[in-house]
N, C-alpha and C positions, 0 to 999 in steps of 0.2 A: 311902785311902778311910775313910770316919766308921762309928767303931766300929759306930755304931749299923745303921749302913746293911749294914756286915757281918754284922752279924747275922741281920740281915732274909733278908741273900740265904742265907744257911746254916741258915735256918728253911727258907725254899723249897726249898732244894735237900734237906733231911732229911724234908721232910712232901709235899712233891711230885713228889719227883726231877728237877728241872727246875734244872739249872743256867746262874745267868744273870750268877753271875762274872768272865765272861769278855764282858763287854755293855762297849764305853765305859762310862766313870764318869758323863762328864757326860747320856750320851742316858739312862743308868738312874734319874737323881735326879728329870731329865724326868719322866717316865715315872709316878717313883713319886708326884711331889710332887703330880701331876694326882689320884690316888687320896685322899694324905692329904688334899686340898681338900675333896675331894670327900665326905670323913666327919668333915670338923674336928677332925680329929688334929692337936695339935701336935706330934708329935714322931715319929720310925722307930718308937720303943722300944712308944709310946700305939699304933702302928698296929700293931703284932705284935698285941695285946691284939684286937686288932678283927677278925683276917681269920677267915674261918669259910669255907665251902665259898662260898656264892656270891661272897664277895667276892675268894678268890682266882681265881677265875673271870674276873673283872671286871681286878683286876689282871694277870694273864698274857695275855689280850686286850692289853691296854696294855702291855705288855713284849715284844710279838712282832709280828713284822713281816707285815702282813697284807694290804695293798695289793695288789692283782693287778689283772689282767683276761687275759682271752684274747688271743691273738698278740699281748702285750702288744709293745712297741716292734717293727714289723713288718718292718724293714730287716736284724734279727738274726735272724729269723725266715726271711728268706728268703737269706741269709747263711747260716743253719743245713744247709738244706732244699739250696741249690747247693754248696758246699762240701765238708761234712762229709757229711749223708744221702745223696742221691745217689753221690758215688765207693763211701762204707761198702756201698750194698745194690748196685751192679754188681762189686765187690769179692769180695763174700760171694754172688752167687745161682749163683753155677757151683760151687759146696759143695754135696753130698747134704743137708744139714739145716741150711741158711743160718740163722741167730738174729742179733740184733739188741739190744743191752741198752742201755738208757738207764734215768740217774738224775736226777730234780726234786730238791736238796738243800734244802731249806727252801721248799717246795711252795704253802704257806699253805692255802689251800680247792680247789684241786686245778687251776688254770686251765692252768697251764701246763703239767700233764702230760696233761690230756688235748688241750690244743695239739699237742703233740708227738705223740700219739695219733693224729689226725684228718690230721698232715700226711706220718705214715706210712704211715696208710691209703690217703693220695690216692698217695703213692710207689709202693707195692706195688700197690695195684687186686686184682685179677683172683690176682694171685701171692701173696697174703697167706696164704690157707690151708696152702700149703709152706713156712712163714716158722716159728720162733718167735720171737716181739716181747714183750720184758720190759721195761716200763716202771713204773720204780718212782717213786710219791713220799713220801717223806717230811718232817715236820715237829716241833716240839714241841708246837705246839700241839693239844692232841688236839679241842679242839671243832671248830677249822678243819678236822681231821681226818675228823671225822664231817660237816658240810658236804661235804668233796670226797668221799666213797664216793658219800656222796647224789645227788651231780651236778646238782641243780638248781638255777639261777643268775638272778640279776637281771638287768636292762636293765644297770645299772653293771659288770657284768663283759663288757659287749660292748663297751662306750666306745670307739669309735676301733677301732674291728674293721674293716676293709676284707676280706676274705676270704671268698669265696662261698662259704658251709658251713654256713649255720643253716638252710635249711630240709634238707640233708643226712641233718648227724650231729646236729640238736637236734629236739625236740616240745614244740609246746606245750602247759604244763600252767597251772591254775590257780597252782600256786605260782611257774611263772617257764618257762623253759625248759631242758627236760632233757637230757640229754647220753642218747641211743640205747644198748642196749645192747650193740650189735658195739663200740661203743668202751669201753665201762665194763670191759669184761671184757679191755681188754688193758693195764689202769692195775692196779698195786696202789697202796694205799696204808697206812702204815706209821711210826708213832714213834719218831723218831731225834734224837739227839744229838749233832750231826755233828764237836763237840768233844771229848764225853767219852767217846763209845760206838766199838767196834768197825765199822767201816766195811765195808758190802757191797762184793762183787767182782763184779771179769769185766764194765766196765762198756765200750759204744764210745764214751759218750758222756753228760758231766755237766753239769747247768744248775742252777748256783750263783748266782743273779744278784738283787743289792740286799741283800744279806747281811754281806756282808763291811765293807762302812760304817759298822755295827752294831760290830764286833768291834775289841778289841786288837789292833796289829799282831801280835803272838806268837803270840796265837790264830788269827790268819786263817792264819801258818804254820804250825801246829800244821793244818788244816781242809786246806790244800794237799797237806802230806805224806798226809793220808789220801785226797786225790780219785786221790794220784797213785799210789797204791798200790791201788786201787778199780781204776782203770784198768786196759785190756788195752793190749798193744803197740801204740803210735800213737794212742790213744787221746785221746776233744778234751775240752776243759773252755770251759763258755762263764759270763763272768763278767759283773756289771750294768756299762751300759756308762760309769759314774762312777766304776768301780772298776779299779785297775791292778794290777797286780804287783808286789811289791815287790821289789829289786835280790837281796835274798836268796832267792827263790824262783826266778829263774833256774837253775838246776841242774835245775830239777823240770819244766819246762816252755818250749815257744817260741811265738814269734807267730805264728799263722796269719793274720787277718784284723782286727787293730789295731782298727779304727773300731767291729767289731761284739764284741770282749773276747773274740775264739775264741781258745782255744792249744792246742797239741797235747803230750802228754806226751812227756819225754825220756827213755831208758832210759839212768840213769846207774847206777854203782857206785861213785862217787867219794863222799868224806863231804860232808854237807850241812848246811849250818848249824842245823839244828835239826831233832831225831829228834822225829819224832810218836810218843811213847810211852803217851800219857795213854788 
């Protein structure tokens, strides 16, 4: 990688905490080169000189993957909801204090965890209030962050929604359509690093998806050992469905449902090609 550009990323990573060394080389140069245009920087070195609070703003926008929408690709969705949800909550509701834990890993403005939100509530109905449902999302980006607490959303984040749920779980407001508070209140959301930082546990279930495209292969191993250690026993991981497995992460994981990127965690003790240590 060019010195210079190394630099850049060990400025952000020291004055933001946001590490983005672990980005493909070529999607980061993308990325950045759009910025220096953008302020007639010639060079990495002229562009450190330049960032100040709004323009690293402007840039980590552009360095993070922010595309969504709700029940975004709906075949996985409902792939999710027969498969994995379903068996998990007839599974779990003959337990005294049946819980449910799902993780959004790189969440972006919060669509898909409250997707997951809205299709547990239709699961549960009536039985929700003997439930606990822990749905977490996390991101780096923290403005996307604060968008998805906010929960309200444009026409473009319904794009290709077939799902009968907006006049349900949404109201209209003058700024767009808001996401109800029986649903808001069973979303957290939360700043994570899903390479560098310590990874939540006890999860049934994790949606990792268009991320990984982004990433080093090493990294995306590095991201695997932590989903699979995050994981409870049997526990699914559902990944974008451009994205596969790589031959060395079979130890950690098997296929459930191929076409929609579901796999299920394996409970090994055999060594594995690469310790998530970081």
């Amino acid at each position: 990688m060019n010195e210079e550009l190394q630099a850049l990323l060990e400025k952000i990573h020291r004055e933001r905490g946001i590490d983005l060394r672990h980005y493909k080389e070529n999607f980061i140069v993308r990325r950045v080169k759009v910025r220096l245009r953008a302020l007639g920087a010639t060079s990495y070195r002229r562009y450190m000189h330049l960032l100040d609070d709004d323009e690293y703003d402007r840039l980590l926008e552009a360095m993070t993957i922010n595309l969504t929408s709700f029940f975004r690709d709906p075949d996985v969705f409902q792939a999710i909801r027969d498969v994995v949800l379903r068996p998990l909550i007839l599974a779990k509701k003959r337990t005294t204090q049946p819980r449910l834990d799902i993780w959004s890993a790189g969440c972006a403005s919060g669509e898909e965890a409250y997707s997951l939100a809205i299709m547990v509530h239709q699961l549960l109905g009536n039985h929700l209030p003997r439930w606990r449902v822990r749905i977490l999302g996390t991101d780096i980006d923290a403005a996307k962050l604060e968008q998805a607490r906010l929960g309200v959303y444009g026409a473009f984040s319904f794009r290709g929604t077939r799902w009968p749920f907006l006049e349900r779980y949404f109201v209209q407001t003058n700024e767009g359509r808001a996401v109800i508070p029986e649903i808001k209140r069973m979303v957290q959301f939360r700043r994570h690093n899903m390479i560098s930082a310590t990874p939540p546990s006890r999860f049934d279930l994790i949606l990792c998806r268009n991320v990984f495209i982004y990433l080093q292969r090493e990294q995306q191993l590095v991201a695997l050992h932590k989903f699979h250690k995050a994981l409870k026993h049997g526990g699914f991981l559902v990944l974008g469905k451009s994205e596969i497995l790589s031959a060395n992460a079979t130890p950690l994981f098997e296929i459930v449902v191929p076409k929609a990127r579901i796999y299920r965690k394996k409970d090994t003790h055999s060594k594995l090609p690469l310790e998530a240590t970081t």
